[in-house]
C-alpha positions in Angstrom: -30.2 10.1 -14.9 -26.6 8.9 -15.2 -25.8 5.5 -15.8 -22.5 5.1 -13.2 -21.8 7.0 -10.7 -18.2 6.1 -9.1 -17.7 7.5 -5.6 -14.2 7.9 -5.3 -11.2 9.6 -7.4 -8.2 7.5 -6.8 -6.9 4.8 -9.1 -9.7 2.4 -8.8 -12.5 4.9 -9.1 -10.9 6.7 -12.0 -10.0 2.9 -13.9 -13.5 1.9 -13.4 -14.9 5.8 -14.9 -12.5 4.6 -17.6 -13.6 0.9 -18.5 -17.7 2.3 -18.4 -17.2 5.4 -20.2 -15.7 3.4 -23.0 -18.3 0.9 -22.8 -20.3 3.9 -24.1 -22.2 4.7 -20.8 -22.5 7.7 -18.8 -20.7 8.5 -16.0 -19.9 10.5 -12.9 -17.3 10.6 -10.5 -17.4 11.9 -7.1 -14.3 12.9 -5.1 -13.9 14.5 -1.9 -10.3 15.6 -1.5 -7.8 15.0 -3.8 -8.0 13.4 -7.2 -5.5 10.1 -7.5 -6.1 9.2 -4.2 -2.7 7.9 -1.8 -0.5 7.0 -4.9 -0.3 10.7 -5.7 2.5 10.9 -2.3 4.7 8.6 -3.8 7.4 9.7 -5.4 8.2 6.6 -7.2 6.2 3.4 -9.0 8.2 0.6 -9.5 6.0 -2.5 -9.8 3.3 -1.6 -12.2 3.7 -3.3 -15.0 5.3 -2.3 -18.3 5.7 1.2 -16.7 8.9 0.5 -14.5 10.0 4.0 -13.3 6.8 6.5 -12.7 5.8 8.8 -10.0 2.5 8.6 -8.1 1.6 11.7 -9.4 2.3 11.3 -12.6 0.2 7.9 -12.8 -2.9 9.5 -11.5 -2.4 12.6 -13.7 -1.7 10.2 -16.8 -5.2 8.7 -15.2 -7.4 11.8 -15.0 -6.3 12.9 -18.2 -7.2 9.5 -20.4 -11.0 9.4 -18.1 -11.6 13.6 -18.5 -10.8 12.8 -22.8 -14.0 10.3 -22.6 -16.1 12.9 -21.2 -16.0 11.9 -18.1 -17.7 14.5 -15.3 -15.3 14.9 -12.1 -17.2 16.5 -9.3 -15.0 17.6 -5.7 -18.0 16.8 -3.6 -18.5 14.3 -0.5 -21.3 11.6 -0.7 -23.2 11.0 2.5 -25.5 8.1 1.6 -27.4 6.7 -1.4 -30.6 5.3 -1.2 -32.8 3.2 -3.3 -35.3 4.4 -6.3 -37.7 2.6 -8.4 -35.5 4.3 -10.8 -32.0 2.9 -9.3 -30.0 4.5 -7.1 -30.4 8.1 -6.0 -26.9 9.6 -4.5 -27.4 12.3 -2.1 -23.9 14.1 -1.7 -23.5 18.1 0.5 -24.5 19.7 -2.6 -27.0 18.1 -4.3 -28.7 14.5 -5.0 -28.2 12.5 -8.4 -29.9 9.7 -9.8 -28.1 6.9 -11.3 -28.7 3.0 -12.5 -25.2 1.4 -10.8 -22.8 2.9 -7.8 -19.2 1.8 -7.6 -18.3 2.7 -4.0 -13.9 3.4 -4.4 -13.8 5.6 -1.6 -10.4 4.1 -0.4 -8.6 4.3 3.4 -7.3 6.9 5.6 -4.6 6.9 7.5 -4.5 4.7 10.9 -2.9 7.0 13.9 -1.2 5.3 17.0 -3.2 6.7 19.1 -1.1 8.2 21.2 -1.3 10.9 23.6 -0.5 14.4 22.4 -0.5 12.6 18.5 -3.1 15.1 17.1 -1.9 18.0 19.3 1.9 17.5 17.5 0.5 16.2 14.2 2.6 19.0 11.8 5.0 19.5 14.6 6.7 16.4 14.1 4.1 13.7 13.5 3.6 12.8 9.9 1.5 10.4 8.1 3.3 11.1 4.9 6.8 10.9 4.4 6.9 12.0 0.7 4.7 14.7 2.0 7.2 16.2 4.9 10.4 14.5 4.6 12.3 17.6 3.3 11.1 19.2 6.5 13.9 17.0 8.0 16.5 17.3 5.9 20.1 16.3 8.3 17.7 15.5 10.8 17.0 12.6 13.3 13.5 10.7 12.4 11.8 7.6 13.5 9.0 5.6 11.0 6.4 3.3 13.3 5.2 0.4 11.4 6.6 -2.7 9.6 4.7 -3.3 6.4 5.9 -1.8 2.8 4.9 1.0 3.8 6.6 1.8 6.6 9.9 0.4 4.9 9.9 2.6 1.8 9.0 5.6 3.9 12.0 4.6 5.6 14.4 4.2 2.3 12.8 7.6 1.1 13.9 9.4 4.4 17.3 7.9 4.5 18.0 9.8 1.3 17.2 13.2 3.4 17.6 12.8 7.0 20.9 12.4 9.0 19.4 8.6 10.6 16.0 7.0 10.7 15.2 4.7 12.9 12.0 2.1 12.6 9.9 0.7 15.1 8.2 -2.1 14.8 5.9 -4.0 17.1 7.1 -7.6 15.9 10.4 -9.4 15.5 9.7 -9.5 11.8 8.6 -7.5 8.8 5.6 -7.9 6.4 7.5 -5.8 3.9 8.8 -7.1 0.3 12.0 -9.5 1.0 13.3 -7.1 -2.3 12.3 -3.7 -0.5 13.7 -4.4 2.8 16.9 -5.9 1.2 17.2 -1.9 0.3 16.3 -1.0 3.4 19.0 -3.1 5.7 21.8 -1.8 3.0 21.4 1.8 4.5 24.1 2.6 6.9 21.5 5.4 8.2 18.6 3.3 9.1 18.3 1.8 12.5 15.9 -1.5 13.7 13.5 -1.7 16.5 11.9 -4.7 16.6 10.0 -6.0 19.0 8.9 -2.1 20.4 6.2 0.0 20.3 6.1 4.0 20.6 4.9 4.4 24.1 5.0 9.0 24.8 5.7 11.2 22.3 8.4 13.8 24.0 8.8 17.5 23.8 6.8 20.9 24.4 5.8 22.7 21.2 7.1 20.1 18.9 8.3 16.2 18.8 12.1 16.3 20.3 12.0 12.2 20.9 9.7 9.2 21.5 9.7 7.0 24.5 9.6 3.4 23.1 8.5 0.5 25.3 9.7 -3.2 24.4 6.7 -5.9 23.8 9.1 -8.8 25.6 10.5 -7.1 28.3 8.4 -3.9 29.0 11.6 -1.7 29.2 11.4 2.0 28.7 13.8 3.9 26.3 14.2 7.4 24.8 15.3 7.8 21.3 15.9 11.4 19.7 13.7 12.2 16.7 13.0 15.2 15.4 9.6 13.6 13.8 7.6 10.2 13.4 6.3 9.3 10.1 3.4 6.9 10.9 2.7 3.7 8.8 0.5 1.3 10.6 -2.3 0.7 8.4 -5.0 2.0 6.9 -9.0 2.7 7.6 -11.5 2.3 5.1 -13.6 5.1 4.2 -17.0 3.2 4.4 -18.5 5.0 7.2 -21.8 6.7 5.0 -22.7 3.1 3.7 -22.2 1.0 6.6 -25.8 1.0 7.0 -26.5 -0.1 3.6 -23.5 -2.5 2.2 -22.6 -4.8 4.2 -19.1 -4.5 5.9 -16.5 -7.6 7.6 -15.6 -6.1 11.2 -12.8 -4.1 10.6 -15.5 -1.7 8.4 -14.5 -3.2 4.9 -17.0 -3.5 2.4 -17.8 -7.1 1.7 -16.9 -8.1 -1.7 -15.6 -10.5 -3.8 -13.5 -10.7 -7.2 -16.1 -9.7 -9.1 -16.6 -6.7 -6.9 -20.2 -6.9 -6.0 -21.6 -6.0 -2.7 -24.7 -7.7 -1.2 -26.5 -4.6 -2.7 -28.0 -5.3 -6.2 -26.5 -2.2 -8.4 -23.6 -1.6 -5.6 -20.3 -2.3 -6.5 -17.2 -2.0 -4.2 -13.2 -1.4 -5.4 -9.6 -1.2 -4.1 -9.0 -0.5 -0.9 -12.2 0.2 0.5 -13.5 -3.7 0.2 -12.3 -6.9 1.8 -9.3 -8.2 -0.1 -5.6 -9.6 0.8 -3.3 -7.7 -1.6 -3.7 -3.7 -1.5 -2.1 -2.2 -4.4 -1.5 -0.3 -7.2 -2.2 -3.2 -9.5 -4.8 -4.7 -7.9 -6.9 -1.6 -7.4 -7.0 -0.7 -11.1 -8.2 -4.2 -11.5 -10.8 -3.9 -9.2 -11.7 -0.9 -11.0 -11.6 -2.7 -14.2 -14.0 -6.2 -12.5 -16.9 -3.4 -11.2 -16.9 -1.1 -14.3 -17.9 -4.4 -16.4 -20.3 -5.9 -13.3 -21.7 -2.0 -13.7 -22.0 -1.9 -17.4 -23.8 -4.9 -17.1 -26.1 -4.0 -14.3 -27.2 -1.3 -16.6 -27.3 -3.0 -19.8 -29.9 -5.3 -18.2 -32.0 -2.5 -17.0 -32.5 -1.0 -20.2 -33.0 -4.4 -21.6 -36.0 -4.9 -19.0 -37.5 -1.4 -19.8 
């Protein structure tokens, strides 16, 4: 019997394994693919606070280090449902089942695709859902970025420092990007605007020579040269193997507040995974923080009721 399990190794999971394991409770983490979660891709953190330059990577590495000192067990393993006990929870993962007294679901988002015909087919071959990731794949090259949130715009200031022009295309006349970050990003003689425009045909045979863009006002066709697409139009919760148990808003969120709790007595939910406004850095370590205490007291009341 462990006291908390976390599902989910990125920067909420691995705060909250933090805040119970020094509340002097037991705890285990389950992660399916990569420990950090999405911050690890970028190359630079400039809005935590007190830590003004850092990269993803080392954040999360900082992270794992600090939660692996307390003891912490870190198992690569997915988790395909959890079911009640009289016990608790029991968390039934591909390798095994584990009982525990709480569950913080931090399972995080996945990348949303366009959508497009041929996207999967090309995806390596000039589609990219990580700019950090392939960028240098493009060095003096042409590229396009589809999106228009921070996101998009920082992938397209990263690029800018590697490729010979990007050019970003956005579905609206404005951008829900930082007023600081896009500043930045109108400075560069290399970036080009799209506004208005969505990608409509992804062009070439074996890999992505352009992108056929359609405009949202007028319906006119146009090719643009691109040597790749890094896509940034949002993300997709993870939620799927507890959609059945927690509750979810319609877009597959789980519901939860502040405080982090789920309508699921002994289910908490943090960062990006639940329903919230602001998707962060910050705000996901503080989520982390809210359902590691709701946790610790979860279990602190059923040891008081044994």
């Amino acid at each position: 019997m462990t006291d908390i399990i976390v599902v989910g190794g990125g920067c909420a999971g691995l705060t909250a394994a933090l805040y119970a394991a020094r509340a002097g409770k037991s705890v285990l983490v389950f992660e399916a693919e990569n420990i950090g979660g999405q911050i690890t891709a970028s190359p630079q953190v400039d809005n935590y606070p007190g830590i003004p330059h850092v990269s993803g990577m080392q954040f999360a590495d900082s992270l794992f280090e600090q939660v692996t000192e307390l003891g912490v067990a870190i198992e690569l393993d997915s988790v395909l449902r959890i079911e009640d006990t009289a016990q608790g929870k029991t968390v039934i993962t591909e390798n095994g089942s584990y009982t525990c007294k709480a569950v913080i679901l931090a399972t995080g988002s996945r990348h949303r695709t366009l959508g497009l015909p041929r996207e999967e087919e090309l995806t390596g071959r000039g589609i990219s859902y990580c700019a950090v990731c392939d960028g240098a794949f493009y060095k003096d090259c042409e590229v396009a970025v589809a999106g228009g949130g921070n996101t998009a715009v920082s992938d397209a200031l990263y690029l800018s420092s590697i490729c010979k022009s990007v050019t970003v295309i956005h579905r609206r006349d404005a951008f829900r990007a930082d007023a600081s970050l896009l500043r930045r990003a109108e400075a560069k003689s290399n970036i080009r605007w799209m506004t208005s425009a969505v990608p409509e045909e992804l062009l070439g045979g074996d890999s992505l020579t352009g992108i056929r863009v359609r405009s949202t006002k007028t319906g006119e066709l146009s090719d643009i040269p691109a040597d790749a697409l890094f896509v940034a139009v949002g993300q997709i919760p993870e939620n799927t193997a507890f959609s059945g148990m927690v509750a979810t808003d319609g877009t597959g969120y789980l519901l939860a507040g502040e405080d982090c709790s789920t309508n699921v007595d002994g289910i908490y939910a943090a960062g990006d995974c639940r329903t919230k406004t602001v998707r962060q850095l910050t705000t996901a370590v503080a989520d982390g923080a809210n359902a590691a205490m709701a946790a610790v007291d979860c279990v602190s009341c059923m040891e008081q009721q044994k």
